[in-house]
C-alpha positions in Angstrom: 84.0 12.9 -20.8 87.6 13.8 -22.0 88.4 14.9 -18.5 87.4 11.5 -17.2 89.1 9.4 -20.0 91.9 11.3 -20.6 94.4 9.6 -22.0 91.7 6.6 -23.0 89.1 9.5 -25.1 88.4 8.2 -28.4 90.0 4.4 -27.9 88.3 1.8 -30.0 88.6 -1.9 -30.3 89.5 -4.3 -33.3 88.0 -8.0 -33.8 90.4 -10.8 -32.9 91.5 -12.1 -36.3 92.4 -8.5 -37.7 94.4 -7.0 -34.6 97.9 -7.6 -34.4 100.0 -5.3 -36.6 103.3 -5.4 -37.6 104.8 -2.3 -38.9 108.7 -2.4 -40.2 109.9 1.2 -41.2 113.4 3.0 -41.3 114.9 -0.4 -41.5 118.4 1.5 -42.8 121.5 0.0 -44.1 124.0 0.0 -41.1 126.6 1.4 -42.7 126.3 5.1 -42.6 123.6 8.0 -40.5 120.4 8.1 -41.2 119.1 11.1 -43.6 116.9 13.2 -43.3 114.6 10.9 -45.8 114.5 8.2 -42.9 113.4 11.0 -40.9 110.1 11.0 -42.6 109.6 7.1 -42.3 110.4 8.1 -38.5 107.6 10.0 -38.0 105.0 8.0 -40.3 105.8 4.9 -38.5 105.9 6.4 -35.0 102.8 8.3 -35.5 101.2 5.5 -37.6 101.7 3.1 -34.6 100.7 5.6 -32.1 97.2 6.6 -34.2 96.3 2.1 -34.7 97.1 1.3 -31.0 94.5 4.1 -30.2 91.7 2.6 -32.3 92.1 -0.9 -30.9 95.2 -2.7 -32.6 98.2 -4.5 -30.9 100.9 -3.0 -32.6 104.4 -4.3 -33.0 107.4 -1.8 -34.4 110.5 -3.8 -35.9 112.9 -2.2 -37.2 114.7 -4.8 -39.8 118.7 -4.1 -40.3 120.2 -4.8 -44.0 123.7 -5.9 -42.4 123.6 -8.9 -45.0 125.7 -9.0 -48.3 128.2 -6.8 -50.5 127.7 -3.3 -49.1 128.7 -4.4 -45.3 131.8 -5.8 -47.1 132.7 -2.7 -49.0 131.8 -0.7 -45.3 134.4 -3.0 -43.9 136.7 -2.1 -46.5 135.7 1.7 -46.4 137.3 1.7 -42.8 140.1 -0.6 -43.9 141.7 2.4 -46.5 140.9 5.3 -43.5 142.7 2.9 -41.2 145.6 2.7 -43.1 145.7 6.2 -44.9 145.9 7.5 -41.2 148.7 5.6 -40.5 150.6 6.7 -43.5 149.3 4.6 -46.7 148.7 7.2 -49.0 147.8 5.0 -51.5 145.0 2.8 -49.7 141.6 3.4 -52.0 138.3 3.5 -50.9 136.9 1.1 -53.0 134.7 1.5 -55.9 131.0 2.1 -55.1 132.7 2.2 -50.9 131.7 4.9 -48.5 133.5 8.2 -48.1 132.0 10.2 -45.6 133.8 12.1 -42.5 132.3 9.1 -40.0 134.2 6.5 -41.8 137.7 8.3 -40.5 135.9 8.8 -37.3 135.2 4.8 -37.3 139.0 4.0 -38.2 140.3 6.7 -35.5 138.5 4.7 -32.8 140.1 1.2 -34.1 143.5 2.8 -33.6 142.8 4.8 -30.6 141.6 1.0 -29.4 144.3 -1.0 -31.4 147.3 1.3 -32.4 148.5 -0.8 -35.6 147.6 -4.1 -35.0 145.8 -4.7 -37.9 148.3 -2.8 -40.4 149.7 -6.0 -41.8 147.0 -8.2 -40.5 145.3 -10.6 -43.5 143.2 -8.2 -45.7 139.8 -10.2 -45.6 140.2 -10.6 -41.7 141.1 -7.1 -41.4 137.6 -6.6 -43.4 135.6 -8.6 -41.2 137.2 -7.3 -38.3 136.7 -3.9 -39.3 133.0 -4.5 -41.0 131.9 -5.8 -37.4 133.2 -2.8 -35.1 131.8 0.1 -37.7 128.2 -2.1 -37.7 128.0 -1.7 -34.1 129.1 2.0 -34.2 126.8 2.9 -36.8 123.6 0.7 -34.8 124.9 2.6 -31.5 123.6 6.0 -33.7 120.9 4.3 -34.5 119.8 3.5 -31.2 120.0 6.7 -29.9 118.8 8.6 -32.7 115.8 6.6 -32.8 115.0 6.8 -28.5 115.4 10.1 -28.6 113.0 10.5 -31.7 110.3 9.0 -29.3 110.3 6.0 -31.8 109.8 2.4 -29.9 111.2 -0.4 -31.2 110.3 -3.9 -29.7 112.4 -5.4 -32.3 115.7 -5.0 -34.3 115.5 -7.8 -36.5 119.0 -9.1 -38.5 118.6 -9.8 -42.1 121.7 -12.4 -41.3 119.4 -14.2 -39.6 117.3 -15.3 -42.1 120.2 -17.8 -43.7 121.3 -18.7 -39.9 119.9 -22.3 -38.7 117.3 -22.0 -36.1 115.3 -23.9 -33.7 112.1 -22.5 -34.4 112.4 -23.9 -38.1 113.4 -27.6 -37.0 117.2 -26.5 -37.6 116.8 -25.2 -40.9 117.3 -21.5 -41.6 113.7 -19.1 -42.1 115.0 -18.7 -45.8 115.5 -23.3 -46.1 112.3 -22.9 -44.3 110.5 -21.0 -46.3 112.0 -22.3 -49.7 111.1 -25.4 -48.8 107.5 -24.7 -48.7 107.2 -23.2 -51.6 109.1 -26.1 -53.5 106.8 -28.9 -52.2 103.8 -26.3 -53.5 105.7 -26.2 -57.0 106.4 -22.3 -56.9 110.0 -23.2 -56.9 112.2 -24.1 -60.1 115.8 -23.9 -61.4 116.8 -22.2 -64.8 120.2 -21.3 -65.7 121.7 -22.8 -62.9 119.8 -19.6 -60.6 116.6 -20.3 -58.3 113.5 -19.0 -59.2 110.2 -18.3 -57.5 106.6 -18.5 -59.8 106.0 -15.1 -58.6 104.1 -14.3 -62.1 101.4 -16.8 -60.5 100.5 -14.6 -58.3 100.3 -11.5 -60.1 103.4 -10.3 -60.0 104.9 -9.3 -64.1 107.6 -12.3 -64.0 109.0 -14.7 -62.0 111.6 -13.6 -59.6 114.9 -14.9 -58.8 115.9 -15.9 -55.2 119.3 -17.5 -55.6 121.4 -16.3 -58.3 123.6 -18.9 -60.4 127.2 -18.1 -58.3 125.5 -18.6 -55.2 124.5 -15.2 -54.3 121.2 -14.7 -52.4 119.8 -12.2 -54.1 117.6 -9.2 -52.0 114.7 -10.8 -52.6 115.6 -14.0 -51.1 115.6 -11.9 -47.7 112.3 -10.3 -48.2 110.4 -14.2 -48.7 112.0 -15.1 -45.6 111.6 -12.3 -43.7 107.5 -11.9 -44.6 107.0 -15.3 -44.3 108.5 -15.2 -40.8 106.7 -12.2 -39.6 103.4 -14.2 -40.6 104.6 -17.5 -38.3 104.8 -15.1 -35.9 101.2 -14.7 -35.6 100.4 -11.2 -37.0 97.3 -10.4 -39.0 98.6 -7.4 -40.8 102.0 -6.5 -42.2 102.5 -2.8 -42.9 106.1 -1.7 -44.5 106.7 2.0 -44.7 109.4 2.0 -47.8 110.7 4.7 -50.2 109.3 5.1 -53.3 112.3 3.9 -55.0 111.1 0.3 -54.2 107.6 0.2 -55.7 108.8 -3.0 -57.9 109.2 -4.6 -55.0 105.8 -4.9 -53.6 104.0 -7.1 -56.3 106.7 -10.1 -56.1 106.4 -9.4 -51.9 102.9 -10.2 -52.2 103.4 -13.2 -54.4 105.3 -14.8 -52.0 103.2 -14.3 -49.3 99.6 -15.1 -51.1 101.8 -18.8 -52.3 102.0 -19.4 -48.8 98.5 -19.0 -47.8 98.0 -15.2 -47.1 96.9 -13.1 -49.9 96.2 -9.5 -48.9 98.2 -10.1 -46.0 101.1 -7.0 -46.9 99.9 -3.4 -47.2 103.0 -1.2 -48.4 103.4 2.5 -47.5 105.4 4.1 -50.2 107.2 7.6 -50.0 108.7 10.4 -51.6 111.5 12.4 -51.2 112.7 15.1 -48.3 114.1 18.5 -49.8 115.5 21.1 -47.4 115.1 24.7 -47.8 116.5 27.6 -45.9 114.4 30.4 -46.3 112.9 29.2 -49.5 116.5 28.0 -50.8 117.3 24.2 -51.7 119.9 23.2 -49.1 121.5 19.8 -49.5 125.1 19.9 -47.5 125.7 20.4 -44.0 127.6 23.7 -42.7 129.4 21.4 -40.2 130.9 19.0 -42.5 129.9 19.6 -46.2 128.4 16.5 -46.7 124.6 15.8 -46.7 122.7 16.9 -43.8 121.5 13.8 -41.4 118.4 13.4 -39.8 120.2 13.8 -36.2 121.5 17.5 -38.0 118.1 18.5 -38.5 116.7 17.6 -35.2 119.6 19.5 -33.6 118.8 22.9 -35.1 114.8 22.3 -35.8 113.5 20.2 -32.5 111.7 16.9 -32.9 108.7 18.6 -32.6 109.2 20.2 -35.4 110.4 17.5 -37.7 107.6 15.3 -36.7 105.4 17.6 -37.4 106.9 18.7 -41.0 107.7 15.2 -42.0 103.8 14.0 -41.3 102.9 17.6 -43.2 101.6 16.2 -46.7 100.5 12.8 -48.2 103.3 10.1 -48.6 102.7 10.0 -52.1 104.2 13.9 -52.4 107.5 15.0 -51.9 107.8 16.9 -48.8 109.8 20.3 -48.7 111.1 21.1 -45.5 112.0 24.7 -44.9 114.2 25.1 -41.8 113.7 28.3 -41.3 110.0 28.5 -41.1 110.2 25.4 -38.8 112.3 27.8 -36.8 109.9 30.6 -36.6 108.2 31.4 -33.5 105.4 33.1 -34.8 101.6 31.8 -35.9 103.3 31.1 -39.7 104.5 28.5 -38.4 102.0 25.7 -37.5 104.1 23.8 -34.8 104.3 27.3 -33.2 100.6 27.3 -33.5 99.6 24.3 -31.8 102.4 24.9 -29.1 101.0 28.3 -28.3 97.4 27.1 -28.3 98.3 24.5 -25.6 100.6 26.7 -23.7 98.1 29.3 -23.7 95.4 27.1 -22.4 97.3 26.0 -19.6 98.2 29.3 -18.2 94.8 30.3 -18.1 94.6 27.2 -15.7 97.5 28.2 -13.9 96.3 31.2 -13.1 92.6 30.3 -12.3 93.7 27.6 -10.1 96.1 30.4 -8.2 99.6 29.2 -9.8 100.5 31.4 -11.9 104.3 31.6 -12.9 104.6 27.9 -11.4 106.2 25.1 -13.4 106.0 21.4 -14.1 102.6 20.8 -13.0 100.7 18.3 -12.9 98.2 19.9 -15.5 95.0 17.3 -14.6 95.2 18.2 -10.9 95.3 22.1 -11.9 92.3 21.8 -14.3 90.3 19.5 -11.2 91.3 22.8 -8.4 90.4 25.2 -11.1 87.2 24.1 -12.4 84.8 22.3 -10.1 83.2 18.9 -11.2 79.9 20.5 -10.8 80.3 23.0 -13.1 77.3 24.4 -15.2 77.9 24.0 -18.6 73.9 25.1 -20.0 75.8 28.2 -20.1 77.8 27.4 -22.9 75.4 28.6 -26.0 78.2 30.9 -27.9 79.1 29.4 -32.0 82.6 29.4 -30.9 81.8 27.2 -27.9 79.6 24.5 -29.7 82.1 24.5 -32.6 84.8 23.7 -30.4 82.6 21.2 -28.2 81.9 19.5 -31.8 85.4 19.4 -32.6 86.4 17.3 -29.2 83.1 14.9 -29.9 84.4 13.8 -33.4 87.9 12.6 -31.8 87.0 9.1 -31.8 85.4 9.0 -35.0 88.7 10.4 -36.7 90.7 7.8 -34.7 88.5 5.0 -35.8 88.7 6.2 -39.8 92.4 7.3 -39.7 93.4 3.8 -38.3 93.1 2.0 -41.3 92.3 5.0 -43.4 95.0 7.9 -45.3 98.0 8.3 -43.4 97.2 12.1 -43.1 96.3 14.7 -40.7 98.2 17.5 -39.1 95.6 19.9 -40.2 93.5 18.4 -37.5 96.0 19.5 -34.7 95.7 23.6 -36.7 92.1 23.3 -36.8 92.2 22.4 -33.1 94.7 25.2 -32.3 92.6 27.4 -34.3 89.1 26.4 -32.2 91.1 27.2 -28.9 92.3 30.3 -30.0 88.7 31.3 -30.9 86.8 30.0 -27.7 89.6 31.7 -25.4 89.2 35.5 -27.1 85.2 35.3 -26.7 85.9 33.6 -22.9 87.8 37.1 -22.3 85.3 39.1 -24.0 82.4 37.7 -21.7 81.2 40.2 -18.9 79.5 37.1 -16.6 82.4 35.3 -14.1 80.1 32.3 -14.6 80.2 32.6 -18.0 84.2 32.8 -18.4 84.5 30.1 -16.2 82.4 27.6 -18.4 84.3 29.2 -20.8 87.9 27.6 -18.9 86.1 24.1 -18.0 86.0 24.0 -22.4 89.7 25.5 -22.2 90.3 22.0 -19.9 88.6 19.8 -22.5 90.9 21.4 -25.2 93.9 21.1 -23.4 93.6 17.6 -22.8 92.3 16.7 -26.3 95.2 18.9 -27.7 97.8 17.0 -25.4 96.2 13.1 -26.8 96.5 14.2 -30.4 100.2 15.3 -29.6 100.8 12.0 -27.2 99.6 10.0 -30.3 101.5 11.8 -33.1 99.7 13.4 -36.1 97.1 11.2 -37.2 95.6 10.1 -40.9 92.0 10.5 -42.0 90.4 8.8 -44.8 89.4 11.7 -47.2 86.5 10.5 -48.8 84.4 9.2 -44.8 86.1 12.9 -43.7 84.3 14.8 -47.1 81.0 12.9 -46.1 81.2 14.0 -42.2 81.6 17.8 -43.6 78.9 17.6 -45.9 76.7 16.2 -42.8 77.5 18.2 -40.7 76.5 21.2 -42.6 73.5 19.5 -43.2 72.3 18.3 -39.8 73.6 21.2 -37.4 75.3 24.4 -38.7 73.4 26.9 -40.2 75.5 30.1 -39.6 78.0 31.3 -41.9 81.0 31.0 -39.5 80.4 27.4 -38.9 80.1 27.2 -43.0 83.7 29.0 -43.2 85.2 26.0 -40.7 83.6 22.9 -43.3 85.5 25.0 -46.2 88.6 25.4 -44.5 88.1 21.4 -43.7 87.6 20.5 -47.4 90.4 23.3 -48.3 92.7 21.1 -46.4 91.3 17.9 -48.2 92.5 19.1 -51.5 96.3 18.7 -50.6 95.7 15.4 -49.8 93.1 14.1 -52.3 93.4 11.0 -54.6 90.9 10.4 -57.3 88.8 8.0 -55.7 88.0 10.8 -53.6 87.3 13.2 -55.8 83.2 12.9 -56.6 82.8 12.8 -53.2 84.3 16.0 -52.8 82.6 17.6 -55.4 79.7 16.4 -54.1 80.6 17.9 -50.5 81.2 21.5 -52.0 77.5 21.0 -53.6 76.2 20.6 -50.4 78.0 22.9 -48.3 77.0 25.5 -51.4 73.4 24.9 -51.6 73.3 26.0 -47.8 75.1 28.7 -48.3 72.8 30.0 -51.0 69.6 28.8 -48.7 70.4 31.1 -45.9 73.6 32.6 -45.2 75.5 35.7 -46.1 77.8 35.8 -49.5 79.4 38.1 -47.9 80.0 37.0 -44.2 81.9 34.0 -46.3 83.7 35.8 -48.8 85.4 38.2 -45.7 86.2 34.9 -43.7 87.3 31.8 -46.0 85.0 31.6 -48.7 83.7 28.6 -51.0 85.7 30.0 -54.3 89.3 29.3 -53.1 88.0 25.4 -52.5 86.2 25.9 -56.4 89.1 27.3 -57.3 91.5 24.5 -56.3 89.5 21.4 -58.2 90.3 23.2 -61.4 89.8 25.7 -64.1 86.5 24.3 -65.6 84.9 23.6 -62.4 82.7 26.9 -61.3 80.4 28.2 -58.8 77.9 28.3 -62.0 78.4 24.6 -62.6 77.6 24.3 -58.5 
């Protein structure tokens, strides 16, 4: 069945009504390189995208740019004072709460490799706006290519200016008129202090919010109601934001707006931590090359994007992620991206050399596994634990795609626990003695090798912890009654514990019950203790919580 579907195994469908999707994540202010923080919302939203198109969702990526207000000014004059201290102002300033990094003099090099000193004695606020314009579309040019050659797909690079520009599609008004304008005729809408205020504390937000402060300015809320409001007339069901954790205030007044206008429930906000490098267990924060913090693009360079995805998707969004370098570096089984590499790698050589290409490259590694293993092939044969196991591991693929798409954003232990299978049903294949037997044995090495290559295609998926506790405590239950398929649920629920919030945690508890009542019905203490063991799992939900209470 995988070999037939390939790239289609484990693909669900979604009702009409709850399928289209829009995600918005990175969404960075253009006026510097991304770090290694929008790195992590990278990943998340590629792989989150990815994981919901598999289980049935039409999935939009946006990507919305905060080129709107003071910052892009203080950008433009950023460049201004490189501009001119490169042409012998010593005394132009950066000014106060500006940008200083090494790009900015890169940004005012090109201007006078372009224009010499045309703009030395040029008007200071069209200087600005000059200026402000030509570093936006340097920095977006980074973020373009960063982005493509992160594998991330965006269908739309949406303008905050646009939400105060007049447009067609709102009868000539602007989405933020538009959208105001609604919500006064509703009554959510009210002026105090000469600012403009929406009722957000009607719709459970703490207080009302304001949208237009009493100078004039729009404030950065006054984006966010036109923007989610927009998103909706666009026709999507579901709005998923991937932000840092820094704007958890926001989400509450977000809502508001959106449940005044008709759509309560409509906004589900992915919040997360922090990025901190390491280099060999040290905290790392500048760059070698320049001194200055170390972009995502810096990372990628030394580490590989496999790597970063990988690492960035590595532990819940609600933890802080520490990123060691080094050990992303390592070519060895310590490090899991290695791991999972190797286990595909190695699976396709034994193809290679089965099907009589050994030492070729870029294959075409469907046809291979079709001459190498014959549609016909007996599989009765297959009886061994490690077979089954891994034969049960490749069945459940669709039921992890169709929990983890609206489920916990978290997974990668599913691509080690994969690796891990494969590594085990190869080293029994090549201790068999029948030729039948080790060739069965590479017709499962096909299965895992395309199963392997689907959960890499579709980046590392989520699970939802509590569905994933049940499903370990069943399947002990229903089919494993041998200590080494035991040791695999513990390691499952060992994993779970990184991950676990406290909705989850009965369940849990109650999974460890299960999985330890077997083990006391029938299997070997000892078996267990030698392999992975219930006590480390005990051990983990906390210093009152025994095998004796169990």
């Amino acid at each position: 069945q995988v070999r037939e579907q390939g790239a289609d195994y484990g693909k669900g469908t979604q009702p009409e009504g709850k399928r289209k999707v829009n995600i918005e994540y990175i969404s960075a202010n253009p006026t510097g390189p991304m770090h290694v923080g929008h790195g992590r919302w990278a990943a998340l939203g590629s792989a989150t995208a990815n994981l919901m198109r598999h289980a049935g969702y039409e999935v939009f990526e946006e990507f919305y740019i905060n080129d709107h207000g003071v910052q892009m000014d203080k950008f433009g004059l950023s460049i201004a004072a490189r501009y001119l201290q490169q042409l012998g102002h010593e005394d132009a300033a950066v000014p106060e709460g500006g940008y200083n990094g090494l790009y900015v003099n890169d940004i005012a090099k090109e201007i006078i490799d372009r224009d010499g000193n045309k703009w030395e004695d040029a008007d200071e606020h069209e200087r600005m706006v000059e200026f402000r314009e030509f570093g936006y579309a340097y920095i977006m040019k980074m973020f373009h290519d960063i982005t493509d050659r992160f594998g991330n797909h965006f269908e739309r690079w949406q303008s905050e200016r646009e939400m105060y520009l007049p447009s067609d599609e709102f009868g000539g008004k602007s989405p933020f008129e538009y959208c105001i304008g609604n919500l006064k005729d509703k009554g959510d809408i009210y002026e105090k202090d000469g600012a403009v205020w929406f009722k957000s504390s009607e719709y459970g937000d703490e207080k009302d919010r304001v949208v237009r402060k009493a100078d004039g300015d729009y404030t950065y809320f006054a984006s966010d109601v036109a923007y989610h409001y927009w998103k909706k007339e666009r026709g999507f069901d579901i709005l998923i934001d991937i932000w840092g954790a820094d704007h958890h205030g926001y989400i509450a007044r977000v809502a508001a707006v959106l449940a005044a206008m008709g759509f309560p429930g409509a906004l589900e906000v992915m919040l997360g931590q922090l990025v901190n490098l390491f280099r060999d267990g040290k905290p790392v924060r500048m760059s070698k090359r320049t001194g200055e913090m170390i972009t995502f693009e810096e990372l990628i360079d030394e580490v590989g994007i496999d790597a970063t995805r990988y690492y960035m998707l590595s532990r819940s969004t609600e933890q802080p992620i520490d990123f060691d370098i080094d050990v992303a570096k390592k070519q060895d089984s310590s490090n899991p991206v290695y791991y999972v590499q190797y286990a595909h790698a190695r699976i396709c050589k034994l193809l290679r050399d089965e099907a009589g290409h050994s030492g070729e490259d870029n294959l075409d590694m469907a046809a291979v596994a079709t001459e190498a293993i014959p549609a016909d092939v007996d599989l009765s044969v297959l009886t061994a634990p490690e077979e089954l196991a891994l034969m049960r591991k490749m069945s459940e693929f669709g039921d992890l795609i169709a929990l983890g798409g609206r489920g916990e954003r978290s997974g990668e232990e599913q691509l080690c626990a994969l690796g891990h299978d494969a590594h085990v049903g190869i080293g029994s294949a090549q201790c068999a003695g029948a030729a039948a037997h080790t060739q069965n044995h590479r017709h499962l090495r096909d299965h895992a090798g395309n199963l392997c290559d689907l959960r890499i295609q579709l980046g590392i998926g989520r699970e939802h912890i509590q569905a994933l506790g049940q499903l370990c405590a069943h399947r002990v239950i229903e089919r494993d009654d041998r200590a080494a398929g035991l040791c695999g649920h513990l390691q499952d629920l060992d994993v779970l514990l990184n991950v676990l919030d406290g909705n989850s945690l009965a369940v849990l508890i109650d999974s460890v019950c299960l999985l330890t009542c077997c083990i006391a019905a029938g299997s070997t203490h000892r078996t267990i203790g030698k392999q992975r063991g219930v006590f480390p799992v005990i051990e983990k939900l906390g210093e009152d919580f025994s095998l004796i209470d169990l």
